[in-house]
C-alpha positions in Angstrom: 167.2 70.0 156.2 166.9 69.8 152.5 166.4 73.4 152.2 169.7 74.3 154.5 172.1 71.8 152.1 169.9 73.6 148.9 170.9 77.1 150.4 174.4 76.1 151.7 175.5 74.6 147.6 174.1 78.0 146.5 176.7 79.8 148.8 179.1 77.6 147.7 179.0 78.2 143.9 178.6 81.3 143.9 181.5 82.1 146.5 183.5 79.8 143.9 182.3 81.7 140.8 183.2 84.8 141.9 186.7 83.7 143.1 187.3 82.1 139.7 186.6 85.3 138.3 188.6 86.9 140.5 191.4 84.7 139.7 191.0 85.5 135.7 190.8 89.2 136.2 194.2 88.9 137.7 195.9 86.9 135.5 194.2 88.6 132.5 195.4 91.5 133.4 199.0 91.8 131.8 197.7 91.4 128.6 195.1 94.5 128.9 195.9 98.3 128.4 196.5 99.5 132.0 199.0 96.5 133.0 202.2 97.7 134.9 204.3 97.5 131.4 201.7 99.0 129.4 201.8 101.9 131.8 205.7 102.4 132.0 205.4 101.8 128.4 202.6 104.2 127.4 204.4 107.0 130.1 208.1 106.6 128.2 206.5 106.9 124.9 204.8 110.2 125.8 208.0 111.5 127.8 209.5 111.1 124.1 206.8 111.9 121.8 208.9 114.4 120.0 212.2 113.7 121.0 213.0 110.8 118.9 215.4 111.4 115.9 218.3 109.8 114.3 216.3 107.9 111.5 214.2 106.4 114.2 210.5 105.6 112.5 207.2 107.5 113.5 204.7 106.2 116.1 202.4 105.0 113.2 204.7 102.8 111.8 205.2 101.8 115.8 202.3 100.9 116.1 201.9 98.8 112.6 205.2 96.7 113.8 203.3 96.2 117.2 199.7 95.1 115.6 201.4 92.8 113.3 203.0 90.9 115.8 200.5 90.5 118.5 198.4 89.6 115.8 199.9 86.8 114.5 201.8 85.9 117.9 204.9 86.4 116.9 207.5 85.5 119.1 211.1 85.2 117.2 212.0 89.1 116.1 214.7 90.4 114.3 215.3 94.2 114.1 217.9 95.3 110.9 218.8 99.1 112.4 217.8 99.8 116.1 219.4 103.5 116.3 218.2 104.9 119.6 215.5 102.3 119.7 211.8 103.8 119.4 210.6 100.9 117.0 212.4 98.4 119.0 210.2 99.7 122.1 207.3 99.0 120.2 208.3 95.8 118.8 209.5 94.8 122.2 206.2 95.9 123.8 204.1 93.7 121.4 206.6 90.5 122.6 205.7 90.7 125.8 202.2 89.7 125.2 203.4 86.9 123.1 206.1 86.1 125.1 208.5 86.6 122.6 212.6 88.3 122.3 213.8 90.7 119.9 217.4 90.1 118.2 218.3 94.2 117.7 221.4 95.2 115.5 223.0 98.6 115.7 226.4 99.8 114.4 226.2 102.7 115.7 228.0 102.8 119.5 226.5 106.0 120.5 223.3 104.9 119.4 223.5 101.8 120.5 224.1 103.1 124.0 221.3 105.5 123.8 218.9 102.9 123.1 220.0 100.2 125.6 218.9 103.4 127.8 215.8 103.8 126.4 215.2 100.2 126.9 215.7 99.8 130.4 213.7 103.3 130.8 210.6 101.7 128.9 210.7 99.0 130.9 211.5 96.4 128.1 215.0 95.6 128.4 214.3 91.7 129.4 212.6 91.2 125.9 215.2 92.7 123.6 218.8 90.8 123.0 221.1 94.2 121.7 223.8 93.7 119.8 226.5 96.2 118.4 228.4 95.4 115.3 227.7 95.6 111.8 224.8 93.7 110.1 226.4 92.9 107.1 228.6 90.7 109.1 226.1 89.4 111.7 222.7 88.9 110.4 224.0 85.9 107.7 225.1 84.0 111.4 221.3 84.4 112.6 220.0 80.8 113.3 216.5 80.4 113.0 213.4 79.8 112.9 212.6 84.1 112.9 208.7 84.7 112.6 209.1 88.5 112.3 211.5 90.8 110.6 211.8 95.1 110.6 214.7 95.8 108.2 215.3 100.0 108.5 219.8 99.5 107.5 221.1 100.5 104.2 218.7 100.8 101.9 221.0 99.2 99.1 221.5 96.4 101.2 218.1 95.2 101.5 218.1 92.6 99.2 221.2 91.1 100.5 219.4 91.1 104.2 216.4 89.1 102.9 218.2 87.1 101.3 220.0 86.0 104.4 217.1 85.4 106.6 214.8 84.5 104.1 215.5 80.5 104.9 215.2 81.0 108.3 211.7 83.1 108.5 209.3 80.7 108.7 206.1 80.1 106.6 203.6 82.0 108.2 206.3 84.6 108.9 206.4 88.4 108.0 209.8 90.5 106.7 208.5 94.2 107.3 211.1 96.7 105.6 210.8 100.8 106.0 211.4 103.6 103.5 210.6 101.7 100.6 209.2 105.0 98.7 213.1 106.0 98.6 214.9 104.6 95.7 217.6 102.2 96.7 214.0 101.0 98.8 212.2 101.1 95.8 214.6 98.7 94.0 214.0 96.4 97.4 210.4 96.6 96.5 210.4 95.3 93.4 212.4 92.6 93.9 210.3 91.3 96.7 207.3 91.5 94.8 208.4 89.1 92.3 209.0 86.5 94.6 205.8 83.8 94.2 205.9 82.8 97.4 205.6 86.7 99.4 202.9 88.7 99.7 203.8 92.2 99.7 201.8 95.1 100.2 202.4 98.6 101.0 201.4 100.6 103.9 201.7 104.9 103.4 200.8 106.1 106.5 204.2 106.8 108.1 207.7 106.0 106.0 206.6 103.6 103.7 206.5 100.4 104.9 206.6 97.0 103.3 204.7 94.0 104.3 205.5 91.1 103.5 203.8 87.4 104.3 205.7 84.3 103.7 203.2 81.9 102.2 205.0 78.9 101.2 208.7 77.6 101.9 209.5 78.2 97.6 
């Protein structure tokens, strides 16, 4: 009798071990390379490998937004400058493991159309909030907290974008800012690596990207 129960508990656990593991695999599984949205993803991003233009960034500097924010699980994301959208797609991409939203700014109608497109054919429409209009005007009416910036605007309006969301970002949080080899980016640069309480560094591998960490609120 004592050997039955013994052999019938064995059964037991390991029917309910391997249903627990079963349950994991499932619900692991949207955060892993091969998930439906990493697929549709992965399949528009290929469709378009060398399609993308109007000032739209390279797939390295994709791919340093995306690692930066699945990293630090960011969640609150502002984009300065979507044009037809490729680094909003990646950005996008990364927020949807975090379960995050992207604020996008484009003043561009035709562009703006042409991403919101793009969007819906990457299949990451529901984590991006669009917005046409001129970022001069909107990005000052932001309300916070942000956790994650990419500023690619006017170059010689930089500053005056950082300076806006600066008191929203919070500490912890990272201002990203492209073409910063260019000069009115240049002038960007050095400002922001004055400022004692950013880390800035500098990342060469696709159109110059600046990085910078918020340390401490001053």
């Amino acid at each position: 009798m004592k050997t039955a129960i013994s052999i019938f508990i064995r059964i037991f656990v390991v029917i309910f071990a391997f249903a627990g593991c079963s349950h994991d695999k499932v619900y692991t599984q949207n955060n892993q390379p091969g998930s439906e949205i990493d697929q549709k993803v992965n399949a528009f991003l290929k469709s378009k490998e060398y399609g993308w233009r109007d000032m739209n960034v390279p797939a390295s500097d994709g791919k340093l937004l995306y690692d930066i924010i699945v990293k630090n699980n960011y969640k609150n994301a502002v984009e300065i400058g979507t044009s037809t959208g490729h680094s909003a797609i990646w950005i996008a991409w990364a927020l949807s493991k975090t379960g995050g939203k992207l604020i996008t700014i484009e003043i561009d109608e035709r562009r703006y159309k042409e991403a919101l497109l793009n969007f819906e054919k990457a299949g990451v429409a529901q984590y991006i909030d669009a917005r046409l209009g001129d970022a001069h005007d909107l990005v000052p009416k932001l309300s916070g907290p942000i956790d994650f910036v990419f500023s690619d605007a006017d170059k010689d309006w930089y500053v005056s974008y950082f300076k806006s969301i600066d008191p929203k970002l919070i500490v912890g949080g990272c201002y990203t800012s492209h073409n910063v080899r260019e000069y009115d980016g240049r002038q960007y640069y050095e400002y922001v690596t004055g400022l004692p309480n950013y880390e800035t560094t500098v990342d060469n591998r696709g159109g110059g990207m600046a990085i910078s960490y918020k340390i401490s609120a001053r």
